[in-house]
C-alpha positions in Angstrom: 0.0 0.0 0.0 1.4 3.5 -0.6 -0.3 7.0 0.5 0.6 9.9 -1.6 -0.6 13.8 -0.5 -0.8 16.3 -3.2 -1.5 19.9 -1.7 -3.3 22.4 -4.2 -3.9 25.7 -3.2 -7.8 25.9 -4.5 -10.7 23.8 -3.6 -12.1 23.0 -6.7 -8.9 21.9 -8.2 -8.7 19.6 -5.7 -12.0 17.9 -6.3 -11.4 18.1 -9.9 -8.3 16.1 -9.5 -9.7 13.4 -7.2 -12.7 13.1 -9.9 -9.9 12.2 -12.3 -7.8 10.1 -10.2 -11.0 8.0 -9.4 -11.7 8.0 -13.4 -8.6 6.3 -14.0 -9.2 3.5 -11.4 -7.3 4.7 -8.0 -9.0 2.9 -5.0 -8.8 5.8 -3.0 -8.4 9.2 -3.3 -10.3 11.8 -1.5 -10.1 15.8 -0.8 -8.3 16.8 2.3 -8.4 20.5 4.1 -4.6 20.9 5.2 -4.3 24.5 7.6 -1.8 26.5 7.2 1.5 25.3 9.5 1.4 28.3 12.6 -1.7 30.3 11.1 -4.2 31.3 13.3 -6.6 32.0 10.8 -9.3 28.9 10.4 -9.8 30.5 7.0 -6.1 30.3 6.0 -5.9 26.6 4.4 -4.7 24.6 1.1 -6.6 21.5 -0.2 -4.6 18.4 -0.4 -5.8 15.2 -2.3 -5.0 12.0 -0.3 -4.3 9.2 -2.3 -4.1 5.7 -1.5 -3.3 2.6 -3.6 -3.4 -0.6 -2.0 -2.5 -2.7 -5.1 1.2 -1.0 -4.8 3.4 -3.8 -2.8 6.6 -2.6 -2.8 7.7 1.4 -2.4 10.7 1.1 -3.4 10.0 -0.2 -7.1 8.9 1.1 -9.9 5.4 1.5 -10.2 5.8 3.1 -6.7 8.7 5.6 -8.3 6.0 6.6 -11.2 3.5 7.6 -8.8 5.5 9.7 -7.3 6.7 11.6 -10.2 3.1 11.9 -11.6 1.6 13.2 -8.1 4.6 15.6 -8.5 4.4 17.1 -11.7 0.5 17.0 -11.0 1.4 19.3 -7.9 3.4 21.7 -9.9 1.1 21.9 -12.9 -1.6 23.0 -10.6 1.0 25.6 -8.0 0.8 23.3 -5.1 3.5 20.7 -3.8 3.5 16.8 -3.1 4.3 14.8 0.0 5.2 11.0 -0.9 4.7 10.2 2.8 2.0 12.0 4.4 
């Protein structure tokens, strides 16, 4: 199993890219309200997609290593960033 957090700065980006994820046959992938790290303000937040892929056994091969470069480039394509071990 391998998690995967992609963090997008806009809402509906976010949903957008977990309706696509779930298109293409991901067996989990939902939309995630990440705060801000030391802001006060409940309003101040990014949208992360949380992705999780049970059929992926081992993380150190290569079907592991593709995912993470997608989720990255993903990530950058939209201004956001990508943590392969949230």
């Amino acid at each position: 199993m391998s998690d995967h957090l992609i963090v997008v700065p806009e809402r509906a980006t976010a949903e957008a890219i977990v309706a696509d994820l779930v298109d293409e046959g991901f067996t989990e992938a939902r939309v995630l309200r990440q705060p801000l790290a030391g802001d006060d303000d409940a309003e101040a937040a990014e949208w992360g997609v949380l992705v999780v892929e049970e059929l992926v056994v081992d993380e150190s091969g290569p079907v592991e290593s593709g995912l993470r470069d997608r989720f990255a480039a993903l990530a950058q394509e939209h201004d956001g960033w990508y943590d392969p071990n949230p």
